[in-house]
C-alpha positions in Angstrom: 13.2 43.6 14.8 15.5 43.6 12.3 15.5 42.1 8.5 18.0 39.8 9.5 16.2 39.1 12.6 13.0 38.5 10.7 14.4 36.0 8.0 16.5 34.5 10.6 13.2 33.1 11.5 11.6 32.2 8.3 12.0 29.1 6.6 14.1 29.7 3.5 11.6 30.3 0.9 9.5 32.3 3.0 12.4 34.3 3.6 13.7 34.6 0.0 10.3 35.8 -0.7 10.8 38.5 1.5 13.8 39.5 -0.2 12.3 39.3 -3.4 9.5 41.9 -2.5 11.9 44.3 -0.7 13.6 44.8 -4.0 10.5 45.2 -5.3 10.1 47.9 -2.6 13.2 49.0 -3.4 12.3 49.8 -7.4 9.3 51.9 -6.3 11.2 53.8 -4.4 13.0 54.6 -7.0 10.5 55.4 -9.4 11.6 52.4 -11.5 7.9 50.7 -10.8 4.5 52.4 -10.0 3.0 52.5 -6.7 0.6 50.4 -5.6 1.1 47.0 -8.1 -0.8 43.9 -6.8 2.0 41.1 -6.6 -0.3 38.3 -5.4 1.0 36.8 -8.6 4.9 36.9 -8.5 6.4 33.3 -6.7 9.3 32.0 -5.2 10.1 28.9 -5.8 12.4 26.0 -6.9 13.3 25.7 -10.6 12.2 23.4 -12.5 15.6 22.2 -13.1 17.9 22.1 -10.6 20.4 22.7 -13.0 19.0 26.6 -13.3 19.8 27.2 -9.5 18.0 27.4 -6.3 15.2 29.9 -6.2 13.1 31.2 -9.2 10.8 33.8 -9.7 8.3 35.1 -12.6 8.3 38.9 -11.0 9.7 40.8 -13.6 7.0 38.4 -16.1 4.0 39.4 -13.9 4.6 42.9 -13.2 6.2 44.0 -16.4 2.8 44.6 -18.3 0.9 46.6 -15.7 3.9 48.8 -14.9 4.0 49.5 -19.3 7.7 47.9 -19.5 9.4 44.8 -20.8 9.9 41.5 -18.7 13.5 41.2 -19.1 14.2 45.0 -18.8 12.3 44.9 -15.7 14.2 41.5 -14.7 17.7 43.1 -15.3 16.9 45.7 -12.7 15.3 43.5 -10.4 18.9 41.7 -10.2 21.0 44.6 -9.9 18.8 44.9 -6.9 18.8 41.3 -5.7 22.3 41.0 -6.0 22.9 43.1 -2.9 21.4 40.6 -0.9 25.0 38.7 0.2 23.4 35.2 0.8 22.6 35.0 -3.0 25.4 34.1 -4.9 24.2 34.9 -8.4 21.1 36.2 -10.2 20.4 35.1 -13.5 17.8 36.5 -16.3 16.1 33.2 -18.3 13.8 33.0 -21.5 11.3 35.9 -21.4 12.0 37.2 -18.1 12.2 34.8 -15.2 15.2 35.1 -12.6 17.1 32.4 -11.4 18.7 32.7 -7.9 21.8 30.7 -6.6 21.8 30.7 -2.9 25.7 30.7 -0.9 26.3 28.0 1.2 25.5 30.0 3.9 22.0 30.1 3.2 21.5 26.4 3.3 23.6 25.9 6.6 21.1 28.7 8.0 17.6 26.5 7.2 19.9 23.6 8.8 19.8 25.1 11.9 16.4 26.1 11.6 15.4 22.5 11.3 17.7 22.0 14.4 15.7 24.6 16.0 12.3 24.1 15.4 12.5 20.5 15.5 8.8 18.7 15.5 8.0 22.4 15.0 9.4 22.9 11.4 7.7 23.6 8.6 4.7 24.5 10.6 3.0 27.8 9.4 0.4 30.7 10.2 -0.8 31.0 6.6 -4.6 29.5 7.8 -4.6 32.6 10.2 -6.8 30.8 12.6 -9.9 30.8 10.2 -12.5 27.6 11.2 -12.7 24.5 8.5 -14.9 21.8 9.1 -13.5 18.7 7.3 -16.5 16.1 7.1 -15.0 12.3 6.1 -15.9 8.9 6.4 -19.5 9.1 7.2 -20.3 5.6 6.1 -23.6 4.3 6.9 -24.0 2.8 10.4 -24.7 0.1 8.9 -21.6 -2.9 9.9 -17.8 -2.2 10.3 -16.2 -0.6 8.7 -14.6 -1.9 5.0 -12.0 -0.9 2.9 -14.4 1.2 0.4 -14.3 3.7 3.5 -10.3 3.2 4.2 -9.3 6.0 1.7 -11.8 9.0 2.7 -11.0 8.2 6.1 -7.0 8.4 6.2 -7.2 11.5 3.5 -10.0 13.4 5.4 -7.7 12.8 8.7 -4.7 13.4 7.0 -6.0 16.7 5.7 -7.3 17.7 8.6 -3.4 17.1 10.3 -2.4 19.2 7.4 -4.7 22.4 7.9 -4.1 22.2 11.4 -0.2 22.4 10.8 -0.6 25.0 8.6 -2.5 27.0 10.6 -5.8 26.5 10.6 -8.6 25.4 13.2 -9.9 22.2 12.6 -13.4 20.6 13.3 -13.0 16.7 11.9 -16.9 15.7 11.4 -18.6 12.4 10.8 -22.2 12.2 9.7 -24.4 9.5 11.0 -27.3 8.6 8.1 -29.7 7.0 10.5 -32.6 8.5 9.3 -32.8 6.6 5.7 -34.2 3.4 4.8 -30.7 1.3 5.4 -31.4 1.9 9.4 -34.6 0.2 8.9 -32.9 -2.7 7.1 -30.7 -2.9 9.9 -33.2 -3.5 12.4 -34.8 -5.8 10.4 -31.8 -7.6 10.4 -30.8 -7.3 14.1 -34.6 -8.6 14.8 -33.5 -12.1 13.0 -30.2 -12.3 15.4 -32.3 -11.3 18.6 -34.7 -14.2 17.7 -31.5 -16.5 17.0 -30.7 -15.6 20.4 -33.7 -16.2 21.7 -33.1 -20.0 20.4 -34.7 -20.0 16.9 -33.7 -21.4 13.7 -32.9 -18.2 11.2 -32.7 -18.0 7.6 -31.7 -13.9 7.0 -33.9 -13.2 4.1 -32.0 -11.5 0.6 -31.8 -7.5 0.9 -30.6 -7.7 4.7 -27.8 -7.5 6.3 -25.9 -11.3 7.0 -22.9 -10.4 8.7 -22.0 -12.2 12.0 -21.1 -9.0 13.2 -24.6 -8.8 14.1 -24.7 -11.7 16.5 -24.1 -9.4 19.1 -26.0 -7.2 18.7 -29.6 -9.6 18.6 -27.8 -11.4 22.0 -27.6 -7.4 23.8 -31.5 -7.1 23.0 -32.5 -10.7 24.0 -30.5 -9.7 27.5 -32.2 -6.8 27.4 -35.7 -7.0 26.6 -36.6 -11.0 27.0 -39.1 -12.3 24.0 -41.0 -9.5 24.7 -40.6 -8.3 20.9 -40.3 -11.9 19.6 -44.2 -12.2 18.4 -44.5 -8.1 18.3 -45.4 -6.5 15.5 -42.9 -4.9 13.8 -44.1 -1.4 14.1 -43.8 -2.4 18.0 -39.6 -2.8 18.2 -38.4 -1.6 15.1 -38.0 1.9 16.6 -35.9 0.7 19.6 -34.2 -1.6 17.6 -33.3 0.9 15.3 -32.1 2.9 17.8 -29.6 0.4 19.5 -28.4 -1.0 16.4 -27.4 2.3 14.8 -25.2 2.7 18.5 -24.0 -0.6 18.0 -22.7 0.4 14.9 -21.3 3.8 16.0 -19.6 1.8 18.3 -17.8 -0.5 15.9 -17.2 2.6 13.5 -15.2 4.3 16.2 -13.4 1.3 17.2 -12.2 0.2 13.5 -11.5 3.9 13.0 -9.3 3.6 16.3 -7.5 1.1 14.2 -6.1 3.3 12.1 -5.5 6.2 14.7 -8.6 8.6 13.3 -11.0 10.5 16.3 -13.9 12.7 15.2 -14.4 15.5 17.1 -17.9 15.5 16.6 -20.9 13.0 14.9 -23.7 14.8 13.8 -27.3 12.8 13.1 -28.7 13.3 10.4 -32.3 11.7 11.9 -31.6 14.5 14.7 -30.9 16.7 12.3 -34.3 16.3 10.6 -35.8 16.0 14.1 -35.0 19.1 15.4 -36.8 20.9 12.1 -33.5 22.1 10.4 -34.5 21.0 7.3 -37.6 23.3 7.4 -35.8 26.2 8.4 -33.1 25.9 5.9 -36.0 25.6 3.2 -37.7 28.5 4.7 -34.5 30.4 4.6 -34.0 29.4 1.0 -37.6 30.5 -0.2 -37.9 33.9 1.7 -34.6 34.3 -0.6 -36.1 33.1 -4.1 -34.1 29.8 -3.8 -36.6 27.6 -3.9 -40.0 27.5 -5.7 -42.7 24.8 -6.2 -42.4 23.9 -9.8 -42.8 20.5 -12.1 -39.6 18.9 -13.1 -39.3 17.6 -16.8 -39.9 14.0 -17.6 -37.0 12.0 -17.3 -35.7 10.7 -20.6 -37.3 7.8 -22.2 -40.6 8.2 -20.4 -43.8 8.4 -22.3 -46.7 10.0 -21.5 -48.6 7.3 -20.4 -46.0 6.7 -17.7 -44.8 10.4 -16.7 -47.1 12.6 -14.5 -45.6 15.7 -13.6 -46.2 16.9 -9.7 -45.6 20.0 -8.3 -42.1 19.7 -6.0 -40.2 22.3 -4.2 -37.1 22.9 -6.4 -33.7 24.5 -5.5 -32.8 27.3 -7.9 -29.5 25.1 -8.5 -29.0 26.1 -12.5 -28.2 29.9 -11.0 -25.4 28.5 -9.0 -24.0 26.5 -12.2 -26.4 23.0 -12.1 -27.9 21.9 -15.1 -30.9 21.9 -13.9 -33.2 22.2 -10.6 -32.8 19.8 -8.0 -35.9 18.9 -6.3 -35.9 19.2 -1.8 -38.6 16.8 -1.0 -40.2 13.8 -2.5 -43.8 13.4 -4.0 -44.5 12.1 -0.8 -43.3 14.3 1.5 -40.0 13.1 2.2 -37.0 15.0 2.2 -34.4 13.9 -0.9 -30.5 13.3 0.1 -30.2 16.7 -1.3 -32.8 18.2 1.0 -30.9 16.7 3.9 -27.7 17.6 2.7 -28.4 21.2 1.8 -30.2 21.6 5.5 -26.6 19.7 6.9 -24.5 21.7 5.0 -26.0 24.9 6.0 -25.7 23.8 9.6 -21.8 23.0 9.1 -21.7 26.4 7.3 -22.9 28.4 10.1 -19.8 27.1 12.6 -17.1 27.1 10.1 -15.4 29.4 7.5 -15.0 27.2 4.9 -16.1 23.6 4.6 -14.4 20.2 3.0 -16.5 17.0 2.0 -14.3 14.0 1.4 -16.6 11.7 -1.0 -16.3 8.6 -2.7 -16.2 8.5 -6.6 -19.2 7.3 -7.0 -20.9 10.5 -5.6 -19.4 12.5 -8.2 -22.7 13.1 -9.7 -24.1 15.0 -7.0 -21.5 17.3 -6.1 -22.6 20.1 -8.7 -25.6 20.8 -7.1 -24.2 20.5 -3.2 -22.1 23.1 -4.2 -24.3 25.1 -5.6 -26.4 24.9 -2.3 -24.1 25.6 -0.6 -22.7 29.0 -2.4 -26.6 29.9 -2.2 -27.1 29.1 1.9 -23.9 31.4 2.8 -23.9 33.7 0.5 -27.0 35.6 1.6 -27.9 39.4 1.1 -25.3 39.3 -1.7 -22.0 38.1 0.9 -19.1 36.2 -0.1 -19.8 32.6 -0.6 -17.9 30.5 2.4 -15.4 27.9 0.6 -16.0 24.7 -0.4 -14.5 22.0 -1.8 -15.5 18.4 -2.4 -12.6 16.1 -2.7 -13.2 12.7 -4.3 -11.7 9.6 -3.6 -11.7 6.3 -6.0 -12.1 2.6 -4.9 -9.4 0.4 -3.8 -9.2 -2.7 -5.1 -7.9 -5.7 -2.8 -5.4 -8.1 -4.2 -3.0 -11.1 -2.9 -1.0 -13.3 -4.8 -1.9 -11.8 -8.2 -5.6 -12.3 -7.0 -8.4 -10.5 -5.6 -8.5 -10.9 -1.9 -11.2 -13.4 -0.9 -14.2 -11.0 1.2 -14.4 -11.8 5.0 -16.6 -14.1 7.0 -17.4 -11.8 9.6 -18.9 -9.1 7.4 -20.4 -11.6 4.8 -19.3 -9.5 1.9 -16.6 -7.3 2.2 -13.0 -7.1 3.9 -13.0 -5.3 6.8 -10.7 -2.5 7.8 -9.9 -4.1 11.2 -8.6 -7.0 8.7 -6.6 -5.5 7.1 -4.9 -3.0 9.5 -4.7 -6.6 11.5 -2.8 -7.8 8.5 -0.4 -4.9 7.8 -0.4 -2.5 10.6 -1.5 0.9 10.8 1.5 3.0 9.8 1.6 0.7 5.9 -2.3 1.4 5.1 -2.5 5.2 6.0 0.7 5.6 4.3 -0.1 3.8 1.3 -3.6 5.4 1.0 -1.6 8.8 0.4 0.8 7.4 -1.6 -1.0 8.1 -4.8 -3.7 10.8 -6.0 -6.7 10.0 -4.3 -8.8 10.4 -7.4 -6.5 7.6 -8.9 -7.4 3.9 -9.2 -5.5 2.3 -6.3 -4.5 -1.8 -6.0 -3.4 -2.6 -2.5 -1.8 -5.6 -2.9 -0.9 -7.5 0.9 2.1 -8.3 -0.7 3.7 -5.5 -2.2 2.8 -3.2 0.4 5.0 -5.2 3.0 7.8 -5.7 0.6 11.1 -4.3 1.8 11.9 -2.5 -2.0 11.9 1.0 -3.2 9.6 0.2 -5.3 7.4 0.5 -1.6 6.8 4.0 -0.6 5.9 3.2 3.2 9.0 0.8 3.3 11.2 3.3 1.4 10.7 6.6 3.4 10.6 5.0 6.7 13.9 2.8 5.9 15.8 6.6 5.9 14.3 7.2 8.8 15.7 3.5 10.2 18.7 4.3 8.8 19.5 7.6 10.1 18.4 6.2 13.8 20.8 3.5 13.0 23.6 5.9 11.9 22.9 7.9 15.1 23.3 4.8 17.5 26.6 3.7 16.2 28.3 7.2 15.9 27.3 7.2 19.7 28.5 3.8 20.2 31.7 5.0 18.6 31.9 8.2 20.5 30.4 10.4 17.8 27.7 12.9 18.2 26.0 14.8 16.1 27.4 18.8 16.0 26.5 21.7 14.5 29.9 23.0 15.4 31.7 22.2 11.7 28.5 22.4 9.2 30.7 24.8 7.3 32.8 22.0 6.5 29.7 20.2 4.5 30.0 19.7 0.9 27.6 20.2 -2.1 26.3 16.7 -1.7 25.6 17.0 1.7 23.8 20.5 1.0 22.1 19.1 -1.5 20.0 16.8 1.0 19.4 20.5 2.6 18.1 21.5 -0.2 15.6 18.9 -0.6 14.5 19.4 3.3 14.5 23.1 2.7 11.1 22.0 0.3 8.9 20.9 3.4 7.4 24.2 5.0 6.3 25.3 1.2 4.8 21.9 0.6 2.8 22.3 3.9 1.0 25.3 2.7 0.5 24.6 -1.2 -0.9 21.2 0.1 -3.2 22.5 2.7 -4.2 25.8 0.0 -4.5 22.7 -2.4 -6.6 20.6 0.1 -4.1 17.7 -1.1 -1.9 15.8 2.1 -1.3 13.1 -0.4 1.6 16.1 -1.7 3.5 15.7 1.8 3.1 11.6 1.3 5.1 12.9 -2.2 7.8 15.3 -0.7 8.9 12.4 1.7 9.7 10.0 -0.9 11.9 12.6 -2.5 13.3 13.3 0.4 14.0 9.9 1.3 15.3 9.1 -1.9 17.8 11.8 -1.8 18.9 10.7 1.4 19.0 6.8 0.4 21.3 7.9 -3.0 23.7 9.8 -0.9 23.9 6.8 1.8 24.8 4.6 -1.7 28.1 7.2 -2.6 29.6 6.1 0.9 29.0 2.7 -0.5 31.8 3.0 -2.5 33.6 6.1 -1.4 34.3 5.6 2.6 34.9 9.4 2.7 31.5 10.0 2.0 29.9 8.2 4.7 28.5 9.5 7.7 30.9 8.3 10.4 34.4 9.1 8.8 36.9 7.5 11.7 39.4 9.5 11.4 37.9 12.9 11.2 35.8 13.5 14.1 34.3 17.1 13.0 33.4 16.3 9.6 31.6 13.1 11.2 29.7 15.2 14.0 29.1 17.9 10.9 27.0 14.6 8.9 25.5 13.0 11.7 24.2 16.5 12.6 22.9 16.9 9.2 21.8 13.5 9.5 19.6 14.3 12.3 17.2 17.1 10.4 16.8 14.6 7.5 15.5 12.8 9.7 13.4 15.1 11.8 11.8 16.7 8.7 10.7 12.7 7.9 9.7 12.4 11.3 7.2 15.3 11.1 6.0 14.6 7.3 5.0 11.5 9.0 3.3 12.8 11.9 1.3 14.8 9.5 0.2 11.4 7.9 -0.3 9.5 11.1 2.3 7.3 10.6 5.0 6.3 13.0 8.7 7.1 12.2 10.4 3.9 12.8 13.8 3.7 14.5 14.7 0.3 13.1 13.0 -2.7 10.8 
């Protein structure tokens, strides 16, 4: 295969990479640079400023000192060299050493028909090379339905895990089930109070358990099943069962509120199976037979006195070698495994299937994520390997509001707003898009009624209005007797090209995301895309020979409308990648 072959089939900046390291190649040749320079460093990418071009890169500013020359010497010979290329139209040398590219038309016209060509197919990449990440999110506890605390983690772990998968990677999506803590007890507890309401008694739910009606259920499915038999009982008699069928009762109702929102696990791990099976041992036995844990007395916490504080021996992780402040204890004075214990022995199980693992967490677990992370650099990188990736990505609260309030909490759940009422509310497509519409470690507000509000000020409303539009564009050409082409591109203008250039974007925002672990960067790229698109529908506002359908010049309207249809496939598959419909009308 050729060069031109090759680039012919890589998205544009892919491709202009490749040109940029074969004039490279081409200076070593020479003699100009040394053999063997590591260029993990140089990029190729947009300007800041459109205004400097189309394509920049630092080479000349990261190769210059390890091949003993100057940055903009180096540059200037890099463009004599880059000039050659006949698809870039001029290459220009800028502060201390960075090169600005401007691209022909050509160039753009080219990644036009590559959209055309790949369709739901662009921007799709090899870059995860097939490696294994296990993306662990949600994993609330199986406790009641799920609420809106949960709704972020759960559309950015999904989302993410779209996003690796696009880029390459295999994905395992993982949720895991705490039913071995003390909140499953509470829950039986609780579900013993609705199976004697079923059973015909007057109930009064005590405080610490669980009051949602979303329970009722559950007590009348045990009175079916098991008479009054437990009614009198002792509770060490049916709080094992009832345990054990509330905690499915729960999975249940997790999976169908997830449904809601389009997310599947591929696999729910149990953390009380987890501890059953004796993983927990063998991950500390694995840790001690490598000095990772020792029995040792951990320092009085702060503000104790020593008529309060008596130290006991505890098994201790050697966290602080890993980047802790201190050492984490694995088990409790009383025999118990800690959430870290558990976690570590989880983690190390996740570790062995996968080759590189991502928690999504909630905020308020920020605390612990040092030491997980040091546990987990211990448990995979034994006999002095390569620690398997791993990244914890936090998420902040969302806060509910309507009307300039706070939403009023729901009924059915007794103190919280479910996610089922919400997605009820709003659809699907507005709260996943909306949870990616910011930083997820940013404060959010959903407010009902902004998110619903047909401005630009709405992301979801303003990216999938282009998408409307262009659908509607489409059905009246062909009403009119106009069909897209890609016969007459040439005859696109710089505005037009410019909406290229924005599209152009997506297949490098795929794989910095997914390398960055951040979907909430495609939710980004689409606005700007679709805000391109919506300023350049405004022009033809006031200039008819800007619109799409131009009457009286059929091939520059098939040229647009052609154009028109890879804007709006590249939004089509941004969506996709966010779970989000692309609608064809509102």
């Amino acid at each position: 295969m050729t060069d031109t072959e090759t680039s012919a089939a890589l998205p544009l900046f892919a491709d202009f990479a490749g040109v940029i390291d074969r004039a490279l190649d081409a200076l070593v040749a020479a003699g100009t640079l040394p053999q063997g320079l590591a260029r993990g460093g140089v990029t190729c990418e947009p300007p800041r400023e459109a205004s400097h071009g189309d394509i920049s890169t630092n080479a000349a500013m990261v190769l210059a000192k390890p091949a003993g020359t100057n940055p903009r010497a180096l540059a200037a010979l890099l463009v004599e060299e880059l000039v050659r290329e006949p698809r870039i139209a001029s290459a220009e040398i800028a502060g201390p050493g960075f090169i600005n590219l401007r691209l022909a038309d050509g160039a753009w016209l080219t990644e036009l028909a590559l959209i055309a060509a790949r369709g739901a197919d662009y921007g799709r990449s090899t870059v995860g090379g097939g490696t294994m990440v296990n993306v662990e999110y949600v994993s609330a506890n199986p406790t009641g339905p799920m609420h809106m605390g949960h709704c972020r983690g759960a559309v950015v772990g999904d989302a993410l895990a779209s996003l690796l998968q696009f880029a390459g990677h295999r994905v395992t999506r993982e949720y895991y089930v705490n039913d071995a803590g003390a909140q499953v007890d509470v829950l039986a507890r609780s579900v013993h109070m609705r199976y004697l309401e079923a059973l015909g008694e007057a109930i009064t739910i005590p405080e610490g358990l669980y009051p949602g009606d979303y329970l009722v259920p559950v007590g009348q499915a045990l009175a079916a099943e098991f008479g009054d038999t437990y009614a009198k009982a002792p509770e060490a008699d049916w709080l094992i069962p009832f345990r054990t069928r509330a905690v499915a009762a729960m999975m249940d109702m997790i999976r169908a509120d997830l449904a809601t929102l389009g997310i599947h696990h591929d696999l729910f791990s149990s953390e009380a199976e987890l501890q059953a099976s004796g993983k927990v041992e063998a991950a500390e036995a694995w840790l001690r037979a490598h000095d990772l844990v020792y029995d040792g007395e951990l320092e009085a916490p702060k503000g104790k006195t020593l008529d309060d504080w008596e130290p006991v021996a505890l098994p201790l992780f050697r966290s602080t070698r890993f980047g802790d402040d201190q050492d984490r204890p694995i088990k409790k004075s009383n025999g118990a495994w800690t959430y870290f214990g558990a976690d570590l022995a989880y983690h190390f199980q996740k570790a062995q299937a996968a080759d590189a693992l991502v928690d999504i967490w909630g905020a308020d677990h920020a605390g612990t994520v040092k030491r997980i992370k040091a546990a987990v650099a211990a448990l995979t990188s034994a006999d002095g390997g390569k620690p398997k990736p791993f990244e914890v990505k936090l998420v902040q609260m969302v806060a509910l509001m309507k009307g300039g309030q706070p939403f009023k909490m729901s009924k059915r759940a007794g103190n919280f707003v479910t996610l089922a009422d919400v997605v009820e509310m709003v659809g699907k497509d507005v709260v996943r898009f909306t949870m990616l519409a910011r930083k997820p470690d940013a404060q959010m507000d959903f407010d009902f009624d902004k998110v619903v509000e047909a401005s630009k000020d709405n992301p979801v409303f303003y990216v999938q209005y282009a998408h409307a539009r262009i659908c509607s564009t489409l059905r009246k050409a062909a009403a009119e007797g106009f069909a897209p082409a890609a016969e007459h591109v040439a005859l696109l203008g710089a505005e037009e090209l410019g909406l290229v250039k924005l599209a152009a974007q997506f297949p490098r925002v795929i794989e910095s995301a997914a390398a960055a672990r951040e979907p909430h960067r495609v939710a980004f790229f689409l606005f700007d895309l679709a805000a391109g698109f919506h300023a350049y529908w405004n022009v033809g506002n006031d200039r008819p020979d800007k619109r799409f359908i131009v009457g009286q010049d059929a091939p520059l309207t098939s040229a647009r409308l052609f154009l028109a249809s890879q804007i709006g496939q590249v939004i089509k598959n941004g969506l996709a990648l966010l779970g989000v419909e692309a609608a064809e009308e509102l």
